[in-house]
C-alpha positions in Angstrom: -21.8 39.6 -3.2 -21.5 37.8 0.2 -23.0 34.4 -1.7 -20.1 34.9 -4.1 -17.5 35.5 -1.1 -18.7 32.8 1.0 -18.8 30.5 -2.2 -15.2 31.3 -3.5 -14.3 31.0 0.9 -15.7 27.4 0.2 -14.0 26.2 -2.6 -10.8 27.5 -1.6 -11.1 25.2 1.3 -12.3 22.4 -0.8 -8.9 23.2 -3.1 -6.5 23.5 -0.3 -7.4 19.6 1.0 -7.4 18.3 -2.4 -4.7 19.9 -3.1 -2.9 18.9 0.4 -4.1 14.7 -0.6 -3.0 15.1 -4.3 0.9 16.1 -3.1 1.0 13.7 -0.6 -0.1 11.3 -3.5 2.6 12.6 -5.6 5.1 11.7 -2.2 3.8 8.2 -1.9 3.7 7.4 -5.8 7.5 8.4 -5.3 8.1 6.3 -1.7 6.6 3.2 -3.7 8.9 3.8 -6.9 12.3 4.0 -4.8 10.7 0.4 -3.8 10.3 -0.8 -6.8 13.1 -3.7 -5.9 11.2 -4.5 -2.7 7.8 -5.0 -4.5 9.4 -7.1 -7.4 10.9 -9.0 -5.0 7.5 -9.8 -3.2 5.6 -10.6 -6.6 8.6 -12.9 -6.9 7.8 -14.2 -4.0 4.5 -14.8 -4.2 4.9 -16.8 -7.6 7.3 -19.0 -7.2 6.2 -21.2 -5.0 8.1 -20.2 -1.6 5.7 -18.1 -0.3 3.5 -21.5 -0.3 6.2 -23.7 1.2 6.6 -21.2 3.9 2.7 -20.6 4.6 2.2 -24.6 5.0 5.1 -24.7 6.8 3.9 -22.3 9.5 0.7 -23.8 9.3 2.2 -26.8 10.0 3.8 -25.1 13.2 7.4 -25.3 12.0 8.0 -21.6 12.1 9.2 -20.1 15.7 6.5 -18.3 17.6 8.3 -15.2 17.8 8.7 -15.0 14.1 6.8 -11.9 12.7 5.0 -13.5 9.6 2.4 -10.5 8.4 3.6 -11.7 4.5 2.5 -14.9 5.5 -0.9 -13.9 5.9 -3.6 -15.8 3.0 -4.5 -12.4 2.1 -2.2 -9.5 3.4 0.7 -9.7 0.4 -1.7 -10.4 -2.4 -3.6 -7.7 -1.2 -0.5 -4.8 -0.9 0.6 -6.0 -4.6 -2.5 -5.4 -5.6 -3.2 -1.9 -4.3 -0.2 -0.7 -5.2 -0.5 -2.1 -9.0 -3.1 0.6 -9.2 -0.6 3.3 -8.7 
């Protein structure tokens, strides 16, 4: 009986955090959709040809320093569209 108790004690745990990552899923899933004209306007981005122009011309050093360029990074906005295609 104590096996059993201590058994159904575990997997209620185990249920709780699943339970606790699969809503917060369900919240991000729903964060990402109100985005939806923020992402297609970064995969627009990313295949026309700006995001180039702008990448070469801060490589170039044409950009200010104090610009904050993280979409600019080779990887970093490739990467996000990615990761969230799988949702």
């Amino acid at each position: 009986m104590e096996n059993r108790i201590s058994r159904i004690r575990k997997m209620e745990r185990s249920y709780n955090r699943v339970r606790r990552a699969a809503d917060a899923l369900e919240r991000a899933k729903a964060r990402l959709e109100a985005l939806s004209a923020d992402i297609s306007q970064l995969e627009e981005y990313q295949a026309s040809g700006l995001w180039r122009q702008d990448f070469e011309a801060d490589e170039r050093g044409e950009l200010p320093a104090d610009l904050c360029r993280g979409v600019l990074s080779e990887d970093s906005l490739y990467n996000l569209l990615e990761e969230i295609d799988k949702f």
